[in-house]
C-alpha positions, 0 to 999 in steps of 0.5 A: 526569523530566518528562513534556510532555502536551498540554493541554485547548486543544491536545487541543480543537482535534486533536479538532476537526481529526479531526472535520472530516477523518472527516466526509466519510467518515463521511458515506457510512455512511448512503448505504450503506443506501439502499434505492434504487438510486443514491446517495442518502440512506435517508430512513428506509427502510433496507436492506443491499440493496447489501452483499448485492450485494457478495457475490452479485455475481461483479464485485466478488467477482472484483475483490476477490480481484484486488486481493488477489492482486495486492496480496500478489504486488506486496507481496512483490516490491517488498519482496524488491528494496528489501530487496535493494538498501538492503541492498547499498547500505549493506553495500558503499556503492558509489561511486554509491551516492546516485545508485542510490538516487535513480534507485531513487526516480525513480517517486515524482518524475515525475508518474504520467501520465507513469509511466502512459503509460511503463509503458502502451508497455512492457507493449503491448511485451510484450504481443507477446512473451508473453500472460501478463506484458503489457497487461491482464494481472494479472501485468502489473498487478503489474509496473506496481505493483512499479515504482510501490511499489518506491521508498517501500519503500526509503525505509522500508528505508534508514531503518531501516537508518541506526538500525542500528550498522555495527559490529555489522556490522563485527563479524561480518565480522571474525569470518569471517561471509559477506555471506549470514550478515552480511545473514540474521543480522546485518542483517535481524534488525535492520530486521524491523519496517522490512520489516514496515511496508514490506511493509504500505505496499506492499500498500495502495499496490498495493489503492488504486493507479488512475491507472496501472490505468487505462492499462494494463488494459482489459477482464480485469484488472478490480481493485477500484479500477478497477471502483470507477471505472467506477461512479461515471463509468458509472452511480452504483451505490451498492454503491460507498458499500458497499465504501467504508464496508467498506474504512474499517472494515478499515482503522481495525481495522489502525490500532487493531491497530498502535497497540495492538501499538506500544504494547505493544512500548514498554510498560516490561516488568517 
């Protein structure tokens, strides 16, 4: 069997292509270590000034576990209902079932702003009934990020539940299983790396999410984009390239620990 590797010329321009697309990232690791206090080169004077306000600072200390919370809260619902939803889907395969996923979907065909000003008159709606889920709450940030995310969970979902055989399914039910014992055992055991990659999508979706954040939330629910925001059109503080280069490292480490995970899973076991 003969194995297709790419050559020298195409392994010379992927590597160009890297380049030019980490470049501007990479350009925000010196700006971190200015010593000044806007954002600027260090022109030889070097300093963890702004790291160290990272974490003297109540701010970003307080944004950043905003942002976790609500990152695990969002993460945990979208996923619990996409999962709920593909998996009614594909077990009953009701008769509008095409139309149900693609209403499911709808938040990831209309423009945001559009989704911003819809979720902004709902959560001032309920803003009336209760203080605790409404504008300018975290609960109320994560409901607004649970209708955003919820789609490309089901996306990720249905995917894996098109690899799965039906008639492992049919099996059980012809052996008397229930739908709960077909779903927790049949089922989802089969698409838990789905769920996983899904729960992790939904998270990062829910970390980075700004454009409907900054319709719904004011002076309270201050999460890290948000505050991110409002230092680069208020004043240029260059804690901001601090963080930005602190996100880039945690996220490299994720992908570095995917790919080496993956790759042990495909790893032929002796």
């Amino acid at each position: 069997m003969t194995s297709h590797r790419p050559g020298l010329i195409a392994l010379t321009a992927a590597a160009l292509v890297a380049v030019f697309l980490l470049l501007p990232l990479l350009a925000v690791v010196p700006v971190s270590f200015t010593a000044a206090r806007y954002l600027s080169m260090p022109n030889g004077n070097y300093a963890l000034t702004h790291y160290r306000t990272l974490f003297t600072n109540p701010d970003w200390a307080n944004s950043i576990l905003l942002s976790i919370r609500i990152g695990v809260v969002s993460s945990a619902l979208a996923t619990t209902l996409a999962t709920l939803f593909c998996v009614g889907i594909w077990m009953f395969r009701p008769r509008f079932g095409a139309a149900l996923v693609g209403f499911v979907l709808l938040p990831m065909i209309v423009p945001p702003v559009v989704s911003a000003m819809t979720l902004y008159f709902l959560l001032t709606g309920l803003s009336q009934v209760s203080s605790l889920v409404g504008f300018d709450t975290w609960l109320g940030v994560v409901l607004a990020h649970v209708v955003m995310i919820v789609p490309f969970c089901v996306v990720l979902i249905m995917v894996s539940l098109s690899q799965v055989d039906r008639r492992i399914d049919l099996a059980a039910r012809g052996m008397g299983a229930s739908v709960w014992q077909r779903a927790t055992r049949i089922i989802l055991p089969n698409i838990k790396f789905g769920l996983l990659t899904a729960a992790m999508l939904s998270f990062v979706l829910s970390w980075e999410e700004i454009g409907v954040t900054l319709f719904i939330t004011s002076v309270n629910a201050i999460t890290l984009p948000r505050l991110m925001w409002s230092g680069v059109r208020d004043n240029i503080d260059p804690a901001i390239a601090s963080i930005s280069v602190i996100l880039i490292v945690l996220t490299t480490l994720v992908l570095i620990i995917r790919m080496v995970y993956s790759s042990l899973r495909s790893a032929p076991k002796h």
